[in-house]
PLY file of the C-alpha trace (Angstrom):
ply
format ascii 1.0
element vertex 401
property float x
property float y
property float z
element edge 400
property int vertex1
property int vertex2
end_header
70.97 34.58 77.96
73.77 36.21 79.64
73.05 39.71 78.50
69.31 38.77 79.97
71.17 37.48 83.08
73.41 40.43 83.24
70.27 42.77 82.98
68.48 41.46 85.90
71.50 41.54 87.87
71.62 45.55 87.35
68.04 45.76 88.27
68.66 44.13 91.14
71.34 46.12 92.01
69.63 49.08 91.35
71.03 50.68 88.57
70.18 54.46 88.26
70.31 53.72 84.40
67.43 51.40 84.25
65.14 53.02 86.97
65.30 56.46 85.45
63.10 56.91 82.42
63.90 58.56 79.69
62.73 62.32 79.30
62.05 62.42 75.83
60.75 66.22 76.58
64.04 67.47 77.61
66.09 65.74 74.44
63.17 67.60 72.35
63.40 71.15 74.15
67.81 70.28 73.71
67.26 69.26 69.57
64.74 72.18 69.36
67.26 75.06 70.71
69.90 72.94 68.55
68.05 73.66 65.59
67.12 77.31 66.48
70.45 78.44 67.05
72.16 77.18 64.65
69.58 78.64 62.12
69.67 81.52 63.56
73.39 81.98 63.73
73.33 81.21 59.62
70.47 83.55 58.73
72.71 86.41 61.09
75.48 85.52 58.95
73.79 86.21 55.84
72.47 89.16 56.63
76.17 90.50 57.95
77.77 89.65 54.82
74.48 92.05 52.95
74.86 94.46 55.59
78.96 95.13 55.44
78.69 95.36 51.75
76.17 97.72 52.05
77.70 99.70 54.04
81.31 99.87 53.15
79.44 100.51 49.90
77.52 103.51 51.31
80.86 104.93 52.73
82.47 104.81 49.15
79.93 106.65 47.73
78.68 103.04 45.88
75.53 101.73 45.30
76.66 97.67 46.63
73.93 94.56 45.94
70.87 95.42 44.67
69.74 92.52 42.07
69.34 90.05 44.29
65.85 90.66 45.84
64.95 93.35 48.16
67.91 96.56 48.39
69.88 93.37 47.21
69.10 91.44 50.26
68.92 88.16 48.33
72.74 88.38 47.22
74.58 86.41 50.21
71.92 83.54 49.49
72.46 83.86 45.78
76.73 83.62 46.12
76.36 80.51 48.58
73.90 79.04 45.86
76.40 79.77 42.81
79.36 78.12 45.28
77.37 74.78 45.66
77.53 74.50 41.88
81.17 75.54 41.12
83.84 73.29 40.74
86.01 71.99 44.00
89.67 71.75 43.02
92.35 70.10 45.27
95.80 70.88 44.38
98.23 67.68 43.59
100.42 68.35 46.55
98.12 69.22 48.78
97.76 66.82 51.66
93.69 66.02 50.52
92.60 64.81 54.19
94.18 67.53 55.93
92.95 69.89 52.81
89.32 68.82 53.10
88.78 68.85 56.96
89.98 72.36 57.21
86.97 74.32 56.58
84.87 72.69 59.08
87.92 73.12 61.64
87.65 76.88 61.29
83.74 77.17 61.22
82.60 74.49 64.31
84.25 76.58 66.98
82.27 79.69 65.94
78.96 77.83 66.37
80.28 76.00 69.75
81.32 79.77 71.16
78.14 81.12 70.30
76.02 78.12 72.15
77.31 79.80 75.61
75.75 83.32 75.13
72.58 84.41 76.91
70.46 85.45 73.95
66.82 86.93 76.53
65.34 85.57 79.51
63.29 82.33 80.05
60.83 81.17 77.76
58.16 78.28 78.37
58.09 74.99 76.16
56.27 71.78 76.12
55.26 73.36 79.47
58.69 73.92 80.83
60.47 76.79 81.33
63.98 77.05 79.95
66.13 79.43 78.92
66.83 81.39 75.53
70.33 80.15 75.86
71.45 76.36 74.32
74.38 75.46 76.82
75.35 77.14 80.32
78.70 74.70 80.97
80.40 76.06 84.85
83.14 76.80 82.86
81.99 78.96 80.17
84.77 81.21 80.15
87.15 79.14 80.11
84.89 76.95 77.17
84.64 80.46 75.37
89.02 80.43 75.46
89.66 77.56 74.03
86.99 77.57 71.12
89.04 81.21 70.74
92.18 79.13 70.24
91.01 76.23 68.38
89.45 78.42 65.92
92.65 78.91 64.17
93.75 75.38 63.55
91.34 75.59 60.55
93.32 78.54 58.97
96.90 77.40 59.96
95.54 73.71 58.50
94.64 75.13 55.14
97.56 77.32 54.62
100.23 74.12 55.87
97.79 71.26 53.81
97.53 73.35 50.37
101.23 72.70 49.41
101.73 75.77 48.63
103.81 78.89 49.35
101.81 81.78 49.95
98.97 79.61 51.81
101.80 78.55 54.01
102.81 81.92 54.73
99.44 82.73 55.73
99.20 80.31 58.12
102.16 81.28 59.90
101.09 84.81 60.24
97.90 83.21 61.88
99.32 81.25 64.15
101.78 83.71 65.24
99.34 86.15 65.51
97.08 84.12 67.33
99.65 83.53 70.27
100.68 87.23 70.35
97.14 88.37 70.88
95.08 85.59 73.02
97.11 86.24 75.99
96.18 89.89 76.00
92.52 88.79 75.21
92.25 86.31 78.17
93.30 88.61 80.45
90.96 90.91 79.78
88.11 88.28 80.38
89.90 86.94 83.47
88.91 90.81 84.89
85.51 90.36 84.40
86.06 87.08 86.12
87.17 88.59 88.88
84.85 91.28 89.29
81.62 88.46 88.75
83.13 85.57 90.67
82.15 83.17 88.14
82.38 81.30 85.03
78.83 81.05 83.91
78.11 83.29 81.52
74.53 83.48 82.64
76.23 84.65 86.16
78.40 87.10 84.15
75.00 88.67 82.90
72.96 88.70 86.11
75.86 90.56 87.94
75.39 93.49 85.30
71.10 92.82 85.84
70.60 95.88 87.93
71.36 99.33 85.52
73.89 100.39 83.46
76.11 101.50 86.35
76.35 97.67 86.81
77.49 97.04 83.16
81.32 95.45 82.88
82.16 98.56 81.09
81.70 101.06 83.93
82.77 98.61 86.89
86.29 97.55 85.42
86.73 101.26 83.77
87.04 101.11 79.51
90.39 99.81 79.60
89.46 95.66 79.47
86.79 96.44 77.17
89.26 98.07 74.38
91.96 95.69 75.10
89.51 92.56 74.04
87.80 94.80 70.86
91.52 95.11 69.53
92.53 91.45 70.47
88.83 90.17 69.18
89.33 91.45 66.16
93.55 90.31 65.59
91.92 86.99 66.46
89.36 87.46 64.11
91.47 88.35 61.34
89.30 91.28 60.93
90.87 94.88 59.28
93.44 96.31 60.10
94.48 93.10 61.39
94.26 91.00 58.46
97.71 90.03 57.21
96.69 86.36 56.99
94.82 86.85 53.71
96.36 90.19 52.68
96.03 90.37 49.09
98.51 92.18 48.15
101.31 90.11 49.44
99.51 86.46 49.57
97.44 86.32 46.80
94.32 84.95 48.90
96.84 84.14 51.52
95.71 80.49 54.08
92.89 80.16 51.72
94.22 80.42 48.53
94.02 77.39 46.47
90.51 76.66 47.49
87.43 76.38 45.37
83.44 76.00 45.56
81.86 75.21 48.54
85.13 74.49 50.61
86.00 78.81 50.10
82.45 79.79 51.00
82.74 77.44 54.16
86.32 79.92 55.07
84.33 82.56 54.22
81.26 81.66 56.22
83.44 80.95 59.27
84.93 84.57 59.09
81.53 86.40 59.56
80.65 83.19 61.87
83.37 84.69 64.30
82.38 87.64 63.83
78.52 87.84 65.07
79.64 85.59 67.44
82.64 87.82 68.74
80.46 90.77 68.92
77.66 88.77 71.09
80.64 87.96 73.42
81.61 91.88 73.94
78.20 92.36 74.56
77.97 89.52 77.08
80.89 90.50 78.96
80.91 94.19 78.72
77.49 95.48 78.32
74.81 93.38 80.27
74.08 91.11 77.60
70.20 90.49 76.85
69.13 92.71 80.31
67.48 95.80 80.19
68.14 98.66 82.48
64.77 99.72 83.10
62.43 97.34 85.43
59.52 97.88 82.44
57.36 94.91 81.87
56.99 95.64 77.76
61.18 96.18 78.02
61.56 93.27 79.80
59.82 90.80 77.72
61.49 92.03 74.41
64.89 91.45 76.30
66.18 89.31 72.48
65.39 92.50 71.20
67.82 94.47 73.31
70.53 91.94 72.87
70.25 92.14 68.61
70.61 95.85 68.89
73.72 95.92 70.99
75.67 93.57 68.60
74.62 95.26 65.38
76.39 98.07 67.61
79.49 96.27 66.90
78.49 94.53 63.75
78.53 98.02 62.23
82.02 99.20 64.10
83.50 96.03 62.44
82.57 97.15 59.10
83.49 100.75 59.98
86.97 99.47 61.02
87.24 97.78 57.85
86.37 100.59 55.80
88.47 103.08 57.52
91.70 101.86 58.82
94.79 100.75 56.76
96.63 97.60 57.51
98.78 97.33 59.99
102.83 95.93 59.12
103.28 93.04 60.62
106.28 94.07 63.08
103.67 97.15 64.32
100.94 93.66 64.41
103.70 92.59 66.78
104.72 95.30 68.62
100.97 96.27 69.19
100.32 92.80 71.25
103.38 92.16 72.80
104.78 95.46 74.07
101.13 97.65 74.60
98.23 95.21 75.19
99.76 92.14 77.05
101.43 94.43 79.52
98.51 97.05 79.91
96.05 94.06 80.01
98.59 92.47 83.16
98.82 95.96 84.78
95.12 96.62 85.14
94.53 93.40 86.17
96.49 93.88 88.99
94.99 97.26 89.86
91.30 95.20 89.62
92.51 92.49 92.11
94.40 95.34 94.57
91.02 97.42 94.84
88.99 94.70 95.33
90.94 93.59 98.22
90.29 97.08 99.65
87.32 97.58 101.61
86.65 100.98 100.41
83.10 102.42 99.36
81.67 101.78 96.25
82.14 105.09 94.96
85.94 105.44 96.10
86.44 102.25 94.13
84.80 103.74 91.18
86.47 106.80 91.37
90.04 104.59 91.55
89.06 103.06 88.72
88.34 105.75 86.50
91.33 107.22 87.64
93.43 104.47 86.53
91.87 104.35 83.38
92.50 107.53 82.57
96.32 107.36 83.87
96.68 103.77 81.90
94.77 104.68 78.67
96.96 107.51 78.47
100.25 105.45 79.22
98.65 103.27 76.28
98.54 106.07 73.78
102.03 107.03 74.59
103.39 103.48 74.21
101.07 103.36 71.07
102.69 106.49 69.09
105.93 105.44 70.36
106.10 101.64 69.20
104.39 103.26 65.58
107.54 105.70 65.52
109.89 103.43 66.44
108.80 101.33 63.54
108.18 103.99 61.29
112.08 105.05 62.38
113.39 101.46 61.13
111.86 101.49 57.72
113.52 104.95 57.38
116.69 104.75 58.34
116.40 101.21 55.98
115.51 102.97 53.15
118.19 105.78 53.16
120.76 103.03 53.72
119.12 100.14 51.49
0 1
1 2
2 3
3 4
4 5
5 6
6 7
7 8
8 9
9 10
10 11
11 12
12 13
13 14
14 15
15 16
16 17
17 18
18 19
19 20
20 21
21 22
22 23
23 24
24 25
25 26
26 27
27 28
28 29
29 30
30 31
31 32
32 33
33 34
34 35
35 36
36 37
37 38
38 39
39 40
40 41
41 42
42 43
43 44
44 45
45 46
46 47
47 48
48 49
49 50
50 51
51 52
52 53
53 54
54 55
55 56
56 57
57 58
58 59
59 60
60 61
61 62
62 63
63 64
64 65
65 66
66 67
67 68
68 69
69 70
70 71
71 72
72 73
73 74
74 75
75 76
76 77
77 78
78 79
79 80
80 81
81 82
82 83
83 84
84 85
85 86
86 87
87 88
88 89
89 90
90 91
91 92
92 93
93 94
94 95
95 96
96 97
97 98
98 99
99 100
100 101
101 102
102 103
103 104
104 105
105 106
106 107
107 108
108 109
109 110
110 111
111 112
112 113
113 114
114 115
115 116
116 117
117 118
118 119
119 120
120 121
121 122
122 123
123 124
124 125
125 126
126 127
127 128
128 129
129 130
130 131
131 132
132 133
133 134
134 135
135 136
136 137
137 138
138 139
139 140
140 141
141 142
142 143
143 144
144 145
145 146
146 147
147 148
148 149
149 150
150 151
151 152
152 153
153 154
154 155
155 156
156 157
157 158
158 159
159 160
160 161
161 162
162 163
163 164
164 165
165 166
166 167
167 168
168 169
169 170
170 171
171 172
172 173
173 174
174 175
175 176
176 177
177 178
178 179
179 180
180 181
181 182
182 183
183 184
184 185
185 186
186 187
187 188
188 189
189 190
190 191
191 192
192 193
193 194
194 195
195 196
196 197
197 198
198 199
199 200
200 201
201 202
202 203
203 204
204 205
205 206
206 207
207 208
208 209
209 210
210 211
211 212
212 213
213 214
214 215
215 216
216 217
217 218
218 219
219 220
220 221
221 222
222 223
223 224
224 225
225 226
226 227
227 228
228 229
229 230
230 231
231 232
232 233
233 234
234 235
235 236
236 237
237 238
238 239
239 240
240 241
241 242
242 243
243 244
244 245
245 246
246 247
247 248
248 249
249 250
250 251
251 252
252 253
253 254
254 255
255 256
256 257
257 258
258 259
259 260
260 261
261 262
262 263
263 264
264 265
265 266
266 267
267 268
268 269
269 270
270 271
271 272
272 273
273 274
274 275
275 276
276 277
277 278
278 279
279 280
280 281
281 282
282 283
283 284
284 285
285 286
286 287
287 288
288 289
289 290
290 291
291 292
292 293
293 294
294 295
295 296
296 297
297 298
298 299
299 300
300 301
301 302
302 303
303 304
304 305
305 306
306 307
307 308
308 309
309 310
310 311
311 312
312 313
313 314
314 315
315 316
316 317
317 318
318 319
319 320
320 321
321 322
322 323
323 324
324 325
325 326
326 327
327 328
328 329
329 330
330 331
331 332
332 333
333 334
334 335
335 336
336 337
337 338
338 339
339 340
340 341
341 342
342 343
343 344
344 345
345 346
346 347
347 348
348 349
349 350
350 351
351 352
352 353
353 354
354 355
355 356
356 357
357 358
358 359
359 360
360 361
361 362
362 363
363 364
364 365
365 366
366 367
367 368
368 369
369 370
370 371
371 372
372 373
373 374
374 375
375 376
376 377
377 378
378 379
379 380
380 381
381 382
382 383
383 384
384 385
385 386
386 387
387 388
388 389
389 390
390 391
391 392
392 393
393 394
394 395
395 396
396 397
397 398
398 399
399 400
């Protein structure tokens, strides 16, 4: 009775909650997108893991997967299958809650970054137009951030829960690696920020709508662009940066003394952060999903346009991992803290003083390039000078050790 009584009194009242109905259209079109990306996101996993094997296979003259199905295609989906099956072992002094939430700690973030980024235009559904994007939050950026920094609670969680020593170890390489490298990395975005005027990522796409003159990449200058590729991929753990599982000092390093499905949910969360970090660059940097050319047939494959740019830098992360040696960890540190934090600071500045210049547009261009030029060169010097210093130290170690 006094719910009842209570209900009539909000009526009465008029309570927005119980005049508005409920669009069950919307909640479908919200599941539906759910659903999509998500599935989308794992089947672009699977096909990354086939892909960088096949590749770092082709550049070592090896012949890589090809049992499983099509040119081996079928593999990825045959490994997660055998990992279901396998046997999930928790150590006796591992902390088990802490142990067993880990893995979804690393991988959640990747998805939740990935929901932000414009994947085409707008599409219609149940006779409403919405766009190919699941969630356009006003503060994107600063959404995309902290995912970036949450993301490595999973690995620092794993390495401290597994009661072990070299898991440990691993962890505190990630954390301190993560720290040394996200400061550099938001800085970089906070550019682009500047340049667009807003944290929408959808707004950070439009600004770069109108040709590739417009693209992030040739209004800031290259500089931001490399700064967050070599701070994406520290973050990501990704060669040469990957001293938080290297193998020959850590064993497996953070992960270890997992098994079964619990590994291939680390695992899955690497390449996770991966496609996901390379559809951020390409947000941010290269015009996302637009096309430079006002063609109707270009225009309406705009998905299309987007896939190809990442597998761009899909295939640079593979080439990075096939190519470059790892990096010591005081170079991992001097690197971050003494080239890209200051260099990322300095062009900041030099983004903020022209555009409170009213110049032309082609002066401010033409400053820009300029200062690229002048900083990437004072960043190769620094470079080759922090790798000689280092290389100095070991030395003079050695003939004294």
């Amino acid at each position: 009775m006094t719910s009842v009584l209570g209900t009539a009194v909000l009526g009465a009242m008029g309570d927005p909650l119980l005049n508005q109905e409920i669009d069950f259209t919307a909640i479908a079109i919200v599941i539906g997108k759910t659903v999509f990306t998500f599935a989308l996101l794992l089947v672009a996993v699977m096909l990354m893991i086939w892909f960088e094997r096949k590749v770092i296979a082709d550049m070592q003259n090896r012949i890589g997967p090809n049992r499983a199905g099509p040119w081996g295609i079928l593999q990825t989906l045959a490994d997660g299958i055998k990992f279901f099956f396998k046997e999930d072992l928790i150590p006796d002094r591992a902390d088990r809650l802490v142990f067993k939430i880990a893995p979804y700690l690393a991988m959640v973030p990747a998805f939740l970054s990935f929901a932000i980024v414009p994947l085409g235009g707008t599409i219609e559904l149940f006779g409403r137009e919405t766009r190919l994007q699941l969630a356009d939050p006003p503060v994107g950026i600063l959404f995309l951030l902290a995912m970036s920094a949450v993301a490595v609670y999973g690995v620092m969680l794993a390495g401290w829960a597994s009661g072990s020593k070299y898991p440990l170890l691993g962890s505190v390489r990630a954390s301190a690696q993560m720290v040394s490298y996200e400061a550099a990395l938001g800085l970089s975005v906070v550019t682009v920020v500047l340049v667009t005027g807003s944290l929408y990522t959808s707004d950070i796409v439009f600004s770069q709508s109108g040709n590739i003159l417009d693209w992030n990449l040739i209004r800031l200058g290259i500089v931001p662009f490399i700064i967050f590729l070599i701070a994406a991929t520290a973050e990501l753990n990704r060669p040469p940066f990957d001293l938080v599982e290297a193998e020959q000092e850590l064993v497996g390093g953070f992960h270890t003394e997992y098994s079964s499905i619990r590994f291939a949910l680390f695992f899955l969360a690497e390449f996770m952060n991966t496609v996901t970090m390379s559809a951020v660059i390409v947000t941010l940097f290269f015009g996302g999903p637009t096309i430079p050319w006002d063609v109707p047939f270009f225009t309406s494959v705009s998905p299309v346009w987007f896939l190809l740019k990442v597998l761009v830098f899909l295939f640079t992360y593979v080439w990075f991992r096939a190519t470059l040696p790892r990096l010591r960890y005081d170079q991992l540190m001097d690197l971050g803290w003494k080239v890209l934090i200051p260099l990322a600071l300095a062009w900041l500045l030099v983004i903020a003083a022209i555009r409170m210049v009213d110049t032309e547009t082609a002066l401010q261009r033409f400053l820009i390039v300029a200062a690229a030029f002048g900083a990437g060169l004072l960043c190769a010097v620094m470079l080759i000078r922090s790798l000689q210093l280092g290389r100095d130290t070991v030395l003079e170690e050695d003939l004294h050790g």
